[in-house]
N, CA and C atoms as a LAMMPS dump frame, in Angstrom:
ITEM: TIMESTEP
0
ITEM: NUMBER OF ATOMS
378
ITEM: BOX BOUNDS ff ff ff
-5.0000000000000000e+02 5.0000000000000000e+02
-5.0000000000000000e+02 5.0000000000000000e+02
-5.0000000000000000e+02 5.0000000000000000e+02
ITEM: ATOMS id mol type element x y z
1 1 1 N 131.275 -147.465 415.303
2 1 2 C 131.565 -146.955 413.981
3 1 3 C 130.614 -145.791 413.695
4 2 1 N 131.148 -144.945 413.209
5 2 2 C 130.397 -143.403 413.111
6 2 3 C 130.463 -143.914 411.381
7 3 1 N 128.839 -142.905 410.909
8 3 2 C 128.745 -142.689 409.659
9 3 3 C 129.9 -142.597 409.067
10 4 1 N 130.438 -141.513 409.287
11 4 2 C 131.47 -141.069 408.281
12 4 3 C 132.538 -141.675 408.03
13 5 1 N 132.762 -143.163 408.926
14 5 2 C 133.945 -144.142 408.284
15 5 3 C 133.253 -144.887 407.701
16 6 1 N 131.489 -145.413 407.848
17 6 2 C 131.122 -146.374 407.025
18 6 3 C 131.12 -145.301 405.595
19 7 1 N 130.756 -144.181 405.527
20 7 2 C 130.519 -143.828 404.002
21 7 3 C 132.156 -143.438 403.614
22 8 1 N 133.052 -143.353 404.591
23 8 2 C 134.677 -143.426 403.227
24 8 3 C 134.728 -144.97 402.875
25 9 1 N 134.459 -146.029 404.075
26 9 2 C 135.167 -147.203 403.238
27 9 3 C 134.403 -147.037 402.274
28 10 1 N 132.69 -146.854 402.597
29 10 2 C 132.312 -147.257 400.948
30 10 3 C 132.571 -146.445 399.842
31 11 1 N 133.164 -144.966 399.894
32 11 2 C 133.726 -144.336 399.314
33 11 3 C 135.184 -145.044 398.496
34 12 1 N 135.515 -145.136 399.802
35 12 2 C 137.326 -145.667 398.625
36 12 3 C 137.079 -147.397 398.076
37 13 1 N 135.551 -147.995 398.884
38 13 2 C 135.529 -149.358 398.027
39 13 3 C 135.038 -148.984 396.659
40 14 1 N 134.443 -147.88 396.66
41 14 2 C 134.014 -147.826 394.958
42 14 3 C 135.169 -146.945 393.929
43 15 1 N 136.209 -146.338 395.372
44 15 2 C 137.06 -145.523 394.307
45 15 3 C 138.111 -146.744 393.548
46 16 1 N 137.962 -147.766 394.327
47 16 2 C 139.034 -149.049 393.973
48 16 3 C 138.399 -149.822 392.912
49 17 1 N 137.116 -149.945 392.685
50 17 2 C 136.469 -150.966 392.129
51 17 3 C 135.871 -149.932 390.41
52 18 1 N 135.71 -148.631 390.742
53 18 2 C 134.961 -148.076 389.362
54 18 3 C 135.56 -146.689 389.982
55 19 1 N 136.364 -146.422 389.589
56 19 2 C 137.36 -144.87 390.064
57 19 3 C 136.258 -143.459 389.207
58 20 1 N 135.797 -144.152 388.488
59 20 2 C 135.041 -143.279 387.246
60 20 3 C 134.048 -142.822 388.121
61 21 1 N 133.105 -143.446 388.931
62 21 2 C 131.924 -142.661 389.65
63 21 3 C 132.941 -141.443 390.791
64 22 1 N 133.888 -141.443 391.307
65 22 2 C 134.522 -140.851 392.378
66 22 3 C 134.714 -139.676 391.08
67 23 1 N 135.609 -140.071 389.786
68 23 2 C 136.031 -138.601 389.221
69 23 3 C 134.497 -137.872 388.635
70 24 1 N 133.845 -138.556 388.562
71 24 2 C 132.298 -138.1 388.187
72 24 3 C 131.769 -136.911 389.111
73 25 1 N 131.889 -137.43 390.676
74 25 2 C 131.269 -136.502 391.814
75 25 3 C 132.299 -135.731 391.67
76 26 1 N 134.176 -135.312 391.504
77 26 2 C 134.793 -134.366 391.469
78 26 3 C 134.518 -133.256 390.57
79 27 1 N 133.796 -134.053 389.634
80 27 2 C 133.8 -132.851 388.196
81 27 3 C 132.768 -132.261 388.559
82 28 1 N 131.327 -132.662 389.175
83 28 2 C 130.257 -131.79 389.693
84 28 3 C 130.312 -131.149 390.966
85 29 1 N 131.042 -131.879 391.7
86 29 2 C 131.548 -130.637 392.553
87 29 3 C 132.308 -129.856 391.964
88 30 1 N 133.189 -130.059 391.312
89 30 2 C 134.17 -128.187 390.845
90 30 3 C 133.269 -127.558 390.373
91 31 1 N 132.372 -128.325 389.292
92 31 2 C 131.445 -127.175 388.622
93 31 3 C 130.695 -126.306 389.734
94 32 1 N 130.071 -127.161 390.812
95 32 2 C 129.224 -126.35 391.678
96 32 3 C 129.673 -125.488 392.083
97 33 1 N 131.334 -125.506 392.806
98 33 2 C 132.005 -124.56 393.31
99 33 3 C 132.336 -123.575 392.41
100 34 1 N 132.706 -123.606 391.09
101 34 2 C 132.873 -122.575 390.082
102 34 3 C 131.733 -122.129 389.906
103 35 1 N 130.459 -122.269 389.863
104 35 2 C 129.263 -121.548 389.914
105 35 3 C 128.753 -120.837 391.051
106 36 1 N 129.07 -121.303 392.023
107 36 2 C 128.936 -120.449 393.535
108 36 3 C 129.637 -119.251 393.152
109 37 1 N 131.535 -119.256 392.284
110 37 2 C 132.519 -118.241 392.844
111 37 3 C 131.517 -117.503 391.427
112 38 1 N 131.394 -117.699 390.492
113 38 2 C 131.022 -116.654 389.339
114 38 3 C 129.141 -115.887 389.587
115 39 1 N 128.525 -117.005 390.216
116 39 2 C 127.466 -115.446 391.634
117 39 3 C 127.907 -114.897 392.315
118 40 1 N 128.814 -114.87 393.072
119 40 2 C 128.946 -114.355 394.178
120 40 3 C 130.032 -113.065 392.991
121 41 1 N 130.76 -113.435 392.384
122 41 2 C 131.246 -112.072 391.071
123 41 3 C 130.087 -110.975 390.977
124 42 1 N 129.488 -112.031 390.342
125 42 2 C 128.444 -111.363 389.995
126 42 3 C 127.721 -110.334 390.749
127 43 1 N 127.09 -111.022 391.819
128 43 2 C 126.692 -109.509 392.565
129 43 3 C 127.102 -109.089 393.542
130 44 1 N 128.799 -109.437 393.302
131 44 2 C 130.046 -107.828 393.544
132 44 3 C 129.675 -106.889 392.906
133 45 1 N 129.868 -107.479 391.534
134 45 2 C 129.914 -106.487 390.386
135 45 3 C 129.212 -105.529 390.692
136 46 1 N 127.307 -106.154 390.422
137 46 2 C 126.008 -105.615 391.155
138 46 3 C 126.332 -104.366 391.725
139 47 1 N 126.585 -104.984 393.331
140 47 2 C 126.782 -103.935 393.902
141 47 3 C 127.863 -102.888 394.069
142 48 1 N 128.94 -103.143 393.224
143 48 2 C 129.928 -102.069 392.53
144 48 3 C 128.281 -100.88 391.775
145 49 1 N 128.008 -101.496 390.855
146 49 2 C 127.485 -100.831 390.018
147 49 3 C 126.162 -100.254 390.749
148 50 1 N 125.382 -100.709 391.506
149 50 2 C 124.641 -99.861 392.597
150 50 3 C 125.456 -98.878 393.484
151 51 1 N 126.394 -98.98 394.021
152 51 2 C 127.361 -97.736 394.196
153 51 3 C 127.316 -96.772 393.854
154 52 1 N 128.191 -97.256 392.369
155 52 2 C 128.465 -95.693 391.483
156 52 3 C 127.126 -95.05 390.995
157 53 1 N 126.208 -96.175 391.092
158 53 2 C 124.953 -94.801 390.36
159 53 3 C 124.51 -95.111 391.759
160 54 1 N 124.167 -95.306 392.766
161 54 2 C 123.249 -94.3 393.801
162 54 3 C 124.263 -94.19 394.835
163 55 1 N 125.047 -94.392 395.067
164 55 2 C 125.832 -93.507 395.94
165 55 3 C 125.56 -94.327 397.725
166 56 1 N 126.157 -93.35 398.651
167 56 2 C 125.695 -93 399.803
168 56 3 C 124.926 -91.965 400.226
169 57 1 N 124.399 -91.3 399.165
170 57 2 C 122.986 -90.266 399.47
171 57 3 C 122.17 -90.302 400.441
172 58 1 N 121.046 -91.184 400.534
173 58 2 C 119.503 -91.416 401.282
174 58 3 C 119.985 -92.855 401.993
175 59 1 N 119.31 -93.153 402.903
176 59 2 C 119.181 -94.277 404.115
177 59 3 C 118.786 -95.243 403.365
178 60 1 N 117.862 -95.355 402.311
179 60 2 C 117.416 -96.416 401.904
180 60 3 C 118.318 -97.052 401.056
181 61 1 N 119.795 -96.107 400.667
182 61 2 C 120.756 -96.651 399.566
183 61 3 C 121.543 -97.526 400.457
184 62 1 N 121.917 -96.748 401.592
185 62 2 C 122.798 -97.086 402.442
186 62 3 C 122.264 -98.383 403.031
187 63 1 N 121.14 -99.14 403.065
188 63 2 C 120.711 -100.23 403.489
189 63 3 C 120.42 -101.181 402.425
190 64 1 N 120.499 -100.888 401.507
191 64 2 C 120.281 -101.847 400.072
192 64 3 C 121.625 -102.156 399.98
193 65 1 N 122.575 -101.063 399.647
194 65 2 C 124.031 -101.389 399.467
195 65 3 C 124.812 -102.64 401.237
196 66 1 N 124.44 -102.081 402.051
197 66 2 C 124.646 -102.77 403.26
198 66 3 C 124.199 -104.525 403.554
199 67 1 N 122.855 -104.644 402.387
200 67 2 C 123.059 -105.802 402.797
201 67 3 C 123.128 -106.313 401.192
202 68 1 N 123.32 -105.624 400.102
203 68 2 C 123.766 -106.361 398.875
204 68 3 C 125.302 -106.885 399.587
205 69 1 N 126.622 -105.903 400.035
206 69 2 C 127.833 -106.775 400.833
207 69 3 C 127.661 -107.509 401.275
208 70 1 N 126.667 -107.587 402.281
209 70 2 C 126.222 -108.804 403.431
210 70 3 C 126.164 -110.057 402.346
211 71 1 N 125.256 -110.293 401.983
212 71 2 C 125.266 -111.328 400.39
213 71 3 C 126.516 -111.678 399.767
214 72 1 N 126.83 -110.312 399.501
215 72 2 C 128.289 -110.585 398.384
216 72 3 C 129.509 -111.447 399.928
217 73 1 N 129.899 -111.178 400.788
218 73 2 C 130.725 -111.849 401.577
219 73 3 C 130.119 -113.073 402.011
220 74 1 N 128.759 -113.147 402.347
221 74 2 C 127.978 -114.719 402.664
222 74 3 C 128.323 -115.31 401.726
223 75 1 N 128.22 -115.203 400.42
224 75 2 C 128.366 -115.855 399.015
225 75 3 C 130.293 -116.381 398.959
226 76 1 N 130.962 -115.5 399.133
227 76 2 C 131.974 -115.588 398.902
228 76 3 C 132.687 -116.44 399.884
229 77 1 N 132.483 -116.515 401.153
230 77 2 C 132.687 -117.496 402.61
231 77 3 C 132.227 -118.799 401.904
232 78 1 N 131.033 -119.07 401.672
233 78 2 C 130.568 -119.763 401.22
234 78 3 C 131.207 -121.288 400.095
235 79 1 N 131.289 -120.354 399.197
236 79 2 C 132.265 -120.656 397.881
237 79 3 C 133.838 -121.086 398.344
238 80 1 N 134.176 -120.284 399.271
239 80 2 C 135.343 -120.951 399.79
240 80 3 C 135.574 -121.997 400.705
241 81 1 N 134.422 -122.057 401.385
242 81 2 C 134.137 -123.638 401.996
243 81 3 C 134.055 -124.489 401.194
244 82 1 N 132.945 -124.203 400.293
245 82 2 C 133.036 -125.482 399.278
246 82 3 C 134.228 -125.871 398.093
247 83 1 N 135.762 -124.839 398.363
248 83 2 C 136.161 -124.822 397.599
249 83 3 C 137.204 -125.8 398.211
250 84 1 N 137.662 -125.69 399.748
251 84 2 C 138.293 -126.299 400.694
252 84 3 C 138.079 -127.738 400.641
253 85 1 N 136.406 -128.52 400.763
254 85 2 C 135.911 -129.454 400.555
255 85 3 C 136.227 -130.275 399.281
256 86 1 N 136.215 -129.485 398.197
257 86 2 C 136.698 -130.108 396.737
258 86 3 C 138.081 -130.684 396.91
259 87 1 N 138.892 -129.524 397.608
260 87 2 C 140.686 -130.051 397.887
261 87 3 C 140.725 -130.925 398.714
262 88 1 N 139.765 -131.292 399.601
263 88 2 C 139.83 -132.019 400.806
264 88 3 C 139.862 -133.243 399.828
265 89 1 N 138.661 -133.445 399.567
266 89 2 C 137.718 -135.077 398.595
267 89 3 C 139.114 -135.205 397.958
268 90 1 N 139.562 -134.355 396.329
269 90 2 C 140.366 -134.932 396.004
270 90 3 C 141.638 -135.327 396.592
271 91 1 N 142.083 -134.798 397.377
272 91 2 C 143.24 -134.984 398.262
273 91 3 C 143.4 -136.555 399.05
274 92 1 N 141.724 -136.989 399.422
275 92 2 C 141.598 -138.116 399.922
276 92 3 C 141.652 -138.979 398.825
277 93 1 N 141.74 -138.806 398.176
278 93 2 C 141.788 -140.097 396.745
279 93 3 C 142.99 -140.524 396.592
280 94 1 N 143.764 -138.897 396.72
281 94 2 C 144.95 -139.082 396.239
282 94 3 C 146.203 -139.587 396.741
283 95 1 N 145.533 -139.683 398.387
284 95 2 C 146.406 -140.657 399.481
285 95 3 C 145.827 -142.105 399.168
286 96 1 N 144.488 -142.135 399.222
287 96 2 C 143.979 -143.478 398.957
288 96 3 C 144.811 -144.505 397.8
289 97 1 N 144.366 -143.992 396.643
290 97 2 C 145.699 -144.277 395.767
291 97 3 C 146.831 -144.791 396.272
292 98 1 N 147.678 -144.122 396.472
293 98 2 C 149.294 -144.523 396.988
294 98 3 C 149.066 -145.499 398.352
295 99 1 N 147.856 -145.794 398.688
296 99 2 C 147.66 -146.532 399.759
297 99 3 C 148.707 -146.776 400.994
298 100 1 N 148.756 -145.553 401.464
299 100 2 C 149.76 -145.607 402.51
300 100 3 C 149.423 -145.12 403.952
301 101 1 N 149.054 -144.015 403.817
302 101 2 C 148.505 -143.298 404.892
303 101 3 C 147.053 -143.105 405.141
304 102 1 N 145.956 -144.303 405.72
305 102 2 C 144.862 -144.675 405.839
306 102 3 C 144.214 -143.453 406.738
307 103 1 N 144.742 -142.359 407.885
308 103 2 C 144.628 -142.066 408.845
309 103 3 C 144.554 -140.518 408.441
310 104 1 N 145.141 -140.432 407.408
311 104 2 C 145.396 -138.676 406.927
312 104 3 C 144.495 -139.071 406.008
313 105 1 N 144.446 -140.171 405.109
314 105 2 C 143.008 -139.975 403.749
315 105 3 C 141.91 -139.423 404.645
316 106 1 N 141.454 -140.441 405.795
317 106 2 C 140.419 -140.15 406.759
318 106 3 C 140.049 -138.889 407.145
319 107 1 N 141.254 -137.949 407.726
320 107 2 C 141.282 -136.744 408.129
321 107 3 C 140.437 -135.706 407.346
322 108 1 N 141.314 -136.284 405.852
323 108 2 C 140.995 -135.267 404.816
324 108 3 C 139.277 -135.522 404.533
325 109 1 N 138.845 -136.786 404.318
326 109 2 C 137.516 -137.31 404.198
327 109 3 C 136.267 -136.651 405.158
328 110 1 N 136.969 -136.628 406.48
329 110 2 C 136.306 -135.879 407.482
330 110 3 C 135.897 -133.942 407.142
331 111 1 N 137.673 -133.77 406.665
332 111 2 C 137.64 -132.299 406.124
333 111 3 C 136.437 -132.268 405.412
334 112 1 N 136.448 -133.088 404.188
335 112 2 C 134.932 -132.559 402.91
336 112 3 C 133.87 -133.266 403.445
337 113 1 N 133.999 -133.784 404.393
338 113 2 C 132.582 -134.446 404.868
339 113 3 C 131.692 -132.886 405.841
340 114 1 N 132.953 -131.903 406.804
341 114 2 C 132.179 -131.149 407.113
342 114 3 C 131.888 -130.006 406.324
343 115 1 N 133.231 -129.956 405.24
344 115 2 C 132.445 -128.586 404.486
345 115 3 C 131.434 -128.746 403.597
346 116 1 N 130.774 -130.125 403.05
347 116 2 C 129.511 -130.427 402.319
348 116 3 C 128.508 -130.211 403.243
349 117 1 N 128.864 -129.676 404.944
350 117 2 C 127.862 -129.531 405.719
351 117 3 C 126.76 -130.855 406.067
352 118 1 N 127.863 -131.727 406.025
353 118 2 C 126.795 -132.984 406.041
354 118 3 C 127.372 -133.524 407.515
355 119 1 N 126.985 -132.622 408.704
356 119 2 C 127.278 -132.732 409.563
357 119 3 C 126.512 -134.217 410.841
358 120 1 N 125.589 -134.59 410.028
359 120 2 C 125.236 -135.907 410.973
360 120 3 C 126.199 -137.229 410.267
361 121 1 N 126.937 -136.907 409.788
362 121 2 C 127.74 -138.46 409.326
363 121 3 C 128.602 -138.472 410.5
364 122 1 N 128.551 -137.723 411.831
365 122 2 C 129.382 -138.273 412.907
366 122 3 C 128.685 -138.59 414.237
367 123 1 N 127.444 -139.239 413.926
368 123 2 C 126.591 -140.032 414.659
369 123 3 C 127.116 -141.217 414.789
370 124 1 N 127.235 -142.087 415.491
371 124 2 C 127.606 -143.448 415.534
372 124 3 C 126.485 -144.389 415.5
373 125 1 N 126.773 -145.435 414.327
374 125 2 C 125.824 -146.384 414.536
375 125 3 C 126.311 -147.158 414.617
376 126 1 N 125.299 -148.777 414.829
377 126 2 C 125.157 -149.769 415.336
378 126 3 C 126.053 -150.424 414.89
């Protein structure tokens, strides 16, 4: 048994028993993910607005602006992983629920298990 089936059963044993802690972690994850996408806006914007006032003039613009993008696309990759992960989680509930397809909830569970980057839950233990 690998981590990541002991933490869904105990996942869907608490989504069965108190559903309220599962919609609890959904609502702070969206928020997190809606706060990732409105920084990563943000210094688009930024560097929109470093643009138009300094330009491509001098080397030193051209390397400020070069890695303000670098940021703005890290940020934005980013945000969309964790945005994938949110659809994943709820998606697994939402098979769980209809209790039918044990094997695709899993899949999906696996999905937000790697985009939370919580990549040792597929260690196997004892």
């Amino acid at each position: 048994m690998s981590i990541c089936e002991f933490d869904y059963k105990n996942d869907l044993e608490t989504f069965q028993t108190n559903p309220e802690i599962i919609e609890s972690r959904v609502k702070s994850y969206s928020k997190m993910t809606e706060f990732l996408f409105l920084i990563s806006i943000v210094i688009h914007i930024g560097t929109a607005v470093l643009f138009f006032f300094l330009g491509w003039t001098e080397t030193w613009h051209k390397v400020l602006l070069s890695f303000s993008v670098i940021i703005t696309a890290a940020l934005y990759i980013f945000s969309f992983i964790k945005l994938i992960g949110l659809f994943s989680f709820k998606k697994t509930f939402k098979i769980a629920a209809q209790g039918s397809e044990t094997k695709k909830a899993y899949k999906n569970y696996k999905i937000y298990k790697f985009c939370k980057f919580d990549w040792t839950c597929y260690k196997k233990i004892n």
